[in-house]
N, C-alpha and C positions, 0 to 999 in steps of 0.2 A: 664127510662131505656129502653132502646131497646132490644124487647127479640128475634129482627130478629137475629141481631151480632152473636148467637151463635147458631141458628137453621141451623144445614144441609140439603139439598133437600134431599128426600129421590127418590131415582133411584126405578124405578119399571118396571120392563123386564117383559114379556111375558111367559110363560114358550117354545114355538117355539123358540125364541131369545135365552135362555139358552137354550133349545137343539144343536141351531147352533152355537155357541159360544164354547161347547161344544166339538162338534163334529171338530171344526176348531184345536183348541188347541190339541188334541189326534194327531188329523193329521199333526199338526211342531212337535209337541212331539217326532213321531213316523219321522219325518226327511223330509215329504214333505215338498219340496219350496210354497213359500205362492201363487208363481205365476200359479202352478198349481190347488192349492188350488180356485184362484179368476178365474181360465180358462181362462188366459193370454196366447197368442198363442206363441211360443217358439219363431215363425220367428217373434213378437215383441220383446223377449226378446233379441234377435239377433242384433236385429237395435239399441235396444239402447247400445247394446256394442260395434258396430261400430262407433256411434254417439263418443260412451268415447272413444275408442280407435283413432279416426279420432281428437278430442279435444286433445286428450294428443300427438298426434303426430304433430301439430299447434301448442304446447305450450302453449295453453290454457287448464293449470293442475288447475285452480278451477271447468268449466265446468266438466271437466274431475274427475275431484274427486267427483261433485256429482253427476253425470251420474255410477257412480261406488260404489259410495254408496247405491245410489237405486238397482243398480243391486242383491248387496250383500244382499238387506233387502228381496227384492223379490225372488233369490234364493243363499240363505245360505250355500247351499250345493257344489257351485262351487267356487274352489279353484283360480281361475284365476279374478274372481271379488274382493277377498281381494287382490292379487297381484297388482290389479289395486288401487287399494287405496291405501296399501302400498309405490307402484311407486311415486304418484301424492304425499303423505306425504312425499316422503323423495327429490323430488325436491322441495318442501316448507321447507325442512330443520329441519321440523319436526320428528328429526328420531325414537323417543320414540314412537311416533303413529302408524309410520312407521313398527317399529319392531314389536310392537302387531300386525296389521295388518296380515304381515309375518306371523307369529308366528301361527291365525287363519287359512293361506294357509297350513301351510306345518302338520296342524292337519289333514285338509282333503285331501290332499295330502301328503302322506312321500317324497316321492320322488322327489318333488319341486325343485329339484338342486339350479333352482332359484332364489327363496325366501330363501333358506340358502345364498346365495353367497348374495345376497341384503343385509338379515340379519347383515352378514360381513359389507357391508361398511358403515351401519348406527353403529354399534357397535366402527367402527373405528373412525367414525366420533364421537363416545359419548366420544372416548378415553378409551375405554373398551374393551383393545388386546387381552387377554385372552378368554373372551365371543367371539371376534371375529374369536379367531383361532376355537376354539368349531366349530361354523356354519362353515367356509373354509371347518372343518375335515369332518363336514357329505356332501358337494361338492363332496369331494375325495372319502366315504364312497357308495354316489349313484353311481357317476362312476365309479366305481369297477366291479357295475354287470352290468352294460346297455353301451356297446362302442359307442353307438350315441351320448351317454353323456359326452363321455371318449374325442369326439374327438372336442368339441365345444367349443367356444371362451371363456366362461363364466367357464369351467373344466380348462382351460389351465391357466387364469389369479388365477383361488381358487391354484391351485398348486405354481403359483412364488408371491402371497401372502402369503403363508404361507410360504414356506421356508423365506422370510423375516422375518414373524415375529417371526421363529422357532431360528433366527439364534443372 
């Protein structure tokens, strides 16, 4: 009988090692991006969002998604790196992923105009009008208070969507 098969390693840390380990976890806990955490300099985190944004405008949306996924791991806290996965998911058609994605923007962002109106056309594309007038209303909802919002391409098409789908 082999008594290796059911033996585990057993891991043995350092007490340094849990200090740091420690101390990292309190600090995403507490909402640092991990990138400051590791003292990654911002103008790299910069480049690699030009890098995704420069792939996703080439139509190269896998580069592009995982240039945007790393973004998102590294910092969590910006609402314009799930947008970017988001995007890249729901031109792969993926729109369930899509909408989570979404869903994570417009938590750290409310005001995401955006990411509701995208919301919308992955919703419509699921065949889900109802959920999709929802996201249209809070379009109409942010541009209520903010007229830069009021007067942009993306307010004007949530407004003649939804009266379609109101009607």
């Amino acid at each position: 009988m082999d008594t290796n098969a059911n033996h585990k390693p057993e891991l043995e840390f350092t007490k340094q090692q849990l200090k740091e380990a420690e101390s990292v976890s309190i600090k995403l806990l507490k909402g640092t991006p991990l990138f400051k955490i590791q003292k990654i300099p911002q103008e790299s985190m910069d480049t690699i969002g030009n890098l995704a944004f420069q792939s996703y405008s080439s139509g190269d949306y896998d580069k592009a998604l995982q240039l945007y996924r790393l973004l998102s791991l590294y910092d969590h806290t910006n609402s314009k790196n799930f947008l970017g996965v988001g995007i890249c998911m729901q031109k792969a058609e993926n729109y369930e992923d899509a909408v989570n994605s979404y869903l994570i923007a417009t938590k750290l962002n409310r005001d995401s105009y955006s990411a509701f109106f995208n919301i919308s056309q992955c919703l419509l594309a699921l065949g889900k009008n109802e959920l999709a007038t929802g996201a249209l209303e809070e379009v109409i909802r942010i541009g209520k208070g903010k007229p830069d919002v009021k007067k942009s391409k993306t307010y004007k098409k949530a407004e003649q969507l939804l009266k379609g789908l109101k009607m």
